[in-house]
C-alpha positions as CSV (number, residue, x, y, z in Angstrom):
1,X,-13.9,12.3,-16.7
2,X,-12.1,15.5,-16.1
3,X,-8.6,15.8,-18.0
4,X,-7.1,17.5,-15.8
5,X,-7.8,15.3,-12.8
6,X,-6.9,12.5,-14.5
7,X,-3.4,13.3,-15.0
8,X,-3.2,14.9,-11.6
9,X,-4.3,11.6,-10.1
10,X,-2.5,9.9,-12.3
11,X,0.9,12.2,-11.4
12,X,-0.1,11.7,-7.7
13,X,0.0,7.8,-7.9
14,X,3.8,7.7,-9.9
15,X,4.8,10.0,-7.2
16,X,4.2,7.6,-4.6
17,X,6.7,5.3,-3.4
18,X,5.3,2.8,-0.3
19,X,8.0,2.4,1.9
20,X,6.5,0.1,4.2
21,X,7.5,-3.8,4.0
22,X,7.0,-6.5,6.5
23,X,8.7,-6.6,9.6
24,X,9.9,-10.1,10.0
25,X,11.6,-9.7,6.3
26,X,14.5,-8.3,5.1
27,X,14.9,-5.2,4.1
28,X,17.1,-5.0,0.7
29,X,18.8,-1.6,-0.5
30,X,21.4,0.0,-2.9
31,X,21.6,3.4,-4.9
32,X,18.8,1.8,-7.5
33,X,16.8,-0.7,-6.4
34,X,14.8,-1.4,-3.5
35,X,13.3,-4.7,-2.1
36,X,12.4,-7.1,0.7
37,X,12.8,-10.6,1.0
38,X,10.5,-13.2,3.2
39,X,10.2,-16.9,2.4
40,X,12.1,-17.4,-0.9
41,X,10.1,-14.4,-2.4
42,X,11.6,-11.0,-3.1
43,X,9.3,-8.1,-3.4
44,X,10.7,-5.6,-5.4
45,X,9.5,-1.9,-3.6
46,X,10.6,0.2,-6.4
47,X,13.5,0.6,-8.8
48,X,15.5,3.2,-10.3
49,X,16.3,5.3,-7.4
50,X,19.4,7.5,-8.7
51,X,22.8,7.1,-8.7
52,X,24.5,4.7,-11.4
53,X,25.1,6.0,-14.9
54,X,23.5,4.9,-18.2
55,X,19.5,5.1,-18.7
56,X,17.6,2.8,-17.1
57,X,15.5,0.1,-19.1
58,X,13.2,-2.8,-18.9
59,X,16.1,-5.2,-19.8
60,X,18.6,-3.2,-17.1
61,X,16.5,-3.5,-14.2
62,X,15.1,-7.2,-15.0
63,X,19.0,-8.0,-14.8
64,X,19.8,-5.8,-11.3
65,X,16.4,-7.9,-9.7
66,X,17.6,-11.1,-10.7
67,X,20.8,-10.7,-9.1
68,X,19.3,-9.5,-6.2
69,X,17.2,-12.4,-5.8
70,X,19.7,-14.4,-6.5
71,X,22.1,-12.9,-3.7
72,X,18.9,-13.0,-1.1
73,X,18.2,-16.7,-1.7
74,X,15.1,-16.4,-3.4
75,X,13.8,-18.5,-6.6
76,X,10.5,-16.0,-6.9
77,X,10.0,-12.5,-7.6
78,X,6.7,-10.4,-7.1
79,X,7.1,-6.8,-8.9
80,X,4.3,-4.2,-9.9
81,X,4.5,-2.9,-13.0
82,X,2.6,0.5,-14.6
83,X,3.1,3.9,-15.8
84,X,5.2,5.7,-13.5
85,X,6.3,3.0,-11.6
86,X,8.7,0.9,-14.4
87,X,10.8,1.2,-17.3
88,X,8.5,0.6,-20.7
89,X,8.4,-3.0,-21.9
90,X,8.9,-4.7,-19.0
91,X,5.5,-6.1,-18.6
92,X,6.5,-7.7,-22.4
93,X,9.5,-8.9,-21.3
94,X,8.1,-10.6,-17.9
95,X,5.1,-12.0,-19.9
96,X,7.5,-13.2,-22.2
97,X,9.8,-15.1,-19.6
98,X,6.8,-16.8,-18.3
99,X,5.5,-14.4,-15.6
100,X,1.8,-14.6,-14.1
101,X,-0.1,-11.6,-13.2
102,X,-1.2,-12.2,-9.9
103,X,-3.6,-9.2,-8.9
104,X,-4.6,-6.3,-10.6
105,X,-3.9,-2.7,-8.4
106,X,-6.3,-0.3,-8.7
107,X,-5.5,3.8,-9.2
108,X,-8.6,4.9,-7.7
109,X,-9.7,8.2,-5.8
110,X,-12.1,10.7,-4.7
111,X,-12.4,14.5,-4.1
112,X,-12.2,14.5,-0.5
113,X,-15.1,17.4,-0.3
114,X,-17.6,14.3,-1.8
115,X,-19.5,12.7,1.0
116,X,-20.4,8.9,1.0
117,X,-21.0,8.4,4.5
118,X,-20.4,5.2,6.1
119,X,-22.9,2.9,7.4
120,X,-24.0,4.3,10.6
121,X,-23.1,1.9,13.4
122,X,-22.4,2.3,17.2
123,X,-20.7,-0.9,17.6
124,X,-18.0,0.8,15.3
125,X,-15.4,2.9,16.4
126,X,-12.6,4.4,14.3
127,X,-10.0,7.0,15.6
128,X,-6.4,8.1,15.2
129,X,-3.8,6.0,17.2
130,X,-2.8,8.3,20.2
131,X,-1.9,5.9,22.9
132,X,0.8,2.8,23.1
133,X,-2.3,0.5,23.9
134,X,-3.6,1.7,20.4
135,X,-0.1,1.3,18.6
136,X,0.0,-2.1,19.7
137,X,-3.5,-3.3,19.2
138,X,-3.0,-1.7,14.9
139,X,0.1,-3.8,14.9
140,X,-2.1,-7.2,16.0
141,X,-4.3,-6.1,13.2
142,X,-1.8,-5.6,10.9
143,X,0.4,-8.7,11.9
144,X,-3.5,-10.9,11.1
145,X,-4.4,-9.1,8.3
146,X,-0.8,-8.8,6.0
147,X,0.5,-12.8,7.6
148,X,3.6,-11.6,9.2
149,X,5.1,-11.9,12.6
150,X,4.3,-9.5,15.6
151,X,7.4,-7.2,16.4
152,X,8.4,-8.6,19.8
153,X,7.7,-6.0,23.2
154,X,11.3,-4.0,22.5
155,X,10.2,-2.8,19.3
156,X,6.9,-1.9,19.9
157,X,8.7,-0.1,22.7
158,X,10.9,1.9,20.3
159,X,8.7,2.3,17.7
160,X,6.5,4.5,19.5
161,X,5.2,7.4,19.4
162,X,6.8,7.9,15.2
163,X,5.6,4.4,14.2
164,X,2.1,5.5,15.3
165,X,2.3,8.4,12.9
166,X,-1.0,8.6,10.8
167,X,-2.2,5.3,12.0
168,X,-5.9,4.5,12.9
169,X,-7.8,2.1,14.6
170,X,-11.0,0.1,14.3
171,X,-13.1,-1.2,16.9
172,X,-16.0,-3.4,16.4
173,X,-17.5,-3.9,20.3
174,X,-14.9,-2.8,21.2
175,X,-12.1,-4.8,20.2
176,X,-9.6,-4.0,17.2
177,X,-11.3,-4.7,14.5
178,X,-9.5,-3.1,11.4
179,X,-6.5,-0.2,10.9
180,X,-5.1,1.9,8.2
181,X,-2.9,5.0,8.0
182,X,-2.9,8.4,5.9
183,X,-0.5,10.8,4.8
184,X,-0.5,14.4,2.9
185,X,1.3,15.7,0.1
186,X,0.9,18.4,-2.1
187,X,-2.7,18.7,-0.6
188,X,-3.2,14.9,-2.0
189,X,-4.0,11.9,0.9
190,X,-2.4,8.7,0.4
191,X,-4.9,6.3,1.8
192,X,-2.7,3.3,2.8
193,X,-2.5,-0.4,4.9
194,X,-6.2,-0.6,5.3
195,X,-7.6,-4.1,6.5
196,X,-10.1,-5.6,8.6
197,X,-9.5,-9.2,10.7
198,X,-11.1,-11.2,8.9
199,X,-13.9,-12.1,11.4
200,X,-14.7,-8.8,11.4
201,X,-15.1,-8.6,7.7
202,X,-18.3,-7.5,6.1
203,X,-19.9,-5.4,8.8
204,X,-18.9,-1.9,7.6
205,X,-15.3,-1.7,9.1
206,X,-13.7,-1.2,6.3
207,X,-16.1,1.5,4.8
208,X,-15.8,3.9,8.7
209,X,-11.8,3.6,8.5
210,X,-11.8,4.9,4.7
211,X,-14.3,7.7,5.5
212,X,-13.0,8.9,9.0
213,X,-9.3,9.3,7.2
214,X,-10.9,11.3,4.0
215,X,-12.6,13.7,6.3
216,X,-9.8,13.8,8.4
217,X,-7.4,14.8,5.3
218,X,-10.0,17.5,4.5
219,X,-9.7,19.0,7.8
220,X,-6.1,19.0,7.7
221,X,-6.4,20.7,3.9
222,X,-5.6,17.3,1.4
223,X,-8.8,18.0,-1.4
224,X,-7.6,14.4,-3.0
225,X,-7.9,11.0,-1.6
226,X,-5.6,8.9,-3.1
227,X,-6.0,4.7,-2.9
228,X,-3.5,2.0,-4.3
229,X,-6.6,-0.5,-4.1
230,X,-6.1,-3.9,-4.1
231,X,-9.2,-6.5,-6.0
232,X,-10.8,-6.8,-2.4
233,X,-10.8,-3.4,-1.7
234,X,-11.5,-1.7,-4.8
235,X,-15.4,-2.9,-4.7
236,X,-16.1,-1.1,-1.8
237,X,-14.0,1.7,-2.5
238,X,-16.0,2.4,-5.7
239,X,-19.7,2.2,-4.0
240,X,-17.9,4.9,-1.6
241,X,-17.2,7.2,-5.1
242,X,-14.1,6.6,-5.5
243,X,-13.1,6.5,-9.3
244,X,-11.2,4.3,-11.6
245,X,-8.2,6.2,-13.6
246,X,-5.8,3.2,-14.1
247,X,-4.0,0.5,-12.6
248,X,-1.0,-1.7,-11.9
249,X,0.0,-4.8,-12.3
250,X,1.3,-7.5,-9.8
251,X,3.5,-10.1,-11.6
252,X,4.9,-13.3,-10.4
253,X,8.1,-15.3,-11.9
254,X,11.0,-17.4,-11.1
255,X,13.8,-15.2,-10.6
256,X,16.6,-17.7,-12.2
């Protein structure tokens, strides 16, 4: 594997803070931490934004998440842990308090000049959300495929067109099949929120919506496809040649 590209991969991933979390939770914010919290769970987004002194550690942030789970009601935690992403020793100190690793994150990507075409099918149709009808019909998708509520008609209202920003959509026959989103930075595509409903699952859905996206990134000049892949995804994500160069973590503990 080439050096270099692994610690620009490797770069790209710590660099990359997700800000998405579900809509029927709630959003949880202060100068360091950041979180949402949806039936007694609190996901932790990402800590040690700046702005309070001393130097963060393992220890230090264990403490700030417990007390925000303790403010927001919630007796479980769910936090990510790897290089770039947390303080060192804190996947020691959560196995040590009796934490579970839930799912394993793949780093994994893919010069976005490499061609793995997708499985040729007519029945499949992928294509960047342009309309309100589209917007909508991701967010059904999305609402299925991640178990959260629907946002109710005013907010779909509102959230488009910006919501709709680097969104696409899946049909299979016609109906919305799958969705996912993109986005650029420093000439590197964050391939993100890709699923497929799951009676649509297994007939190449998943495969058209990563291509289409990497070969619309190279258009638009990204010559890196980035993918945060998840132990369903990262199967087919590999026979597409994407590479491994590390992972993450999910862990799982009581937050008292």
């Amino acid at each position: 594997m080439d050096d270099e590209l692994q610690r620009r991969v490797l770069a790209a991933s710590a660099a990359w803070r997700s800000p998405w979390f579900p809509p029927d939770a709630r959003h949880l914010r202060d100068d360091r931490l950041e979180a949402y919290a949806k039936d007694g769970l609190l996901t932790v987004m990402h800590v040690g934004l700046p702005g309070r002194g001393g130097t963060p550690s393992a220890a230090s942030d264990l403490a700030l998440v417990q007390d925000l789970a303790r403010r927001a009601g919630c007796s479980e935690v769910s936090w990510t842990s790897g290089a770039g992403v947390s303080a060192a020793g804190l996947e020691e100190l959560l196995a040590a308090r009796g934490g579970t690793v839930t799912a394993t994150i793949e780093i994994l990507a893919r010069r976005t000049d490499v061609t793995a075409p997708a499985p040729e099918s007519s029945r499949i149709v992928v294509a960047e959300v342009a309309t309100a009808e589209q917007y909508r019909d991701v967010l059904r998708v999305d609402a299925e495929v991640w178990d959260h509520a629907m946002p109710d008609e005013s907010e779909l209202r509102a959230g488009f067109p910006a919501g709709a920003d680097g969104r696409w959509l899946a049909t299979l026959d016609g109906e919305p099949a799958g969705a996912g989103g993109y986005g650029i930075v420093d000439d590197v595509a964050r391939l993100w929120g890709a699923g497929v409903v799951p009676r649509h699952r297994r007939q190449g859905v998943y495969a058209a919506l990563v291509e289409c996206r990497v070969e619309s990134a190279r258009e638009r000049g990204a010559s890196l496809a980035l993918v945060h892949a998840l132990p369903t995804s990262a199967p087919i994500l590999r026979r597409l040649g994407f590479e491994r160069f590390g992972e993450r973590l999910v862990w799982r503990f009581a937050a008292g």
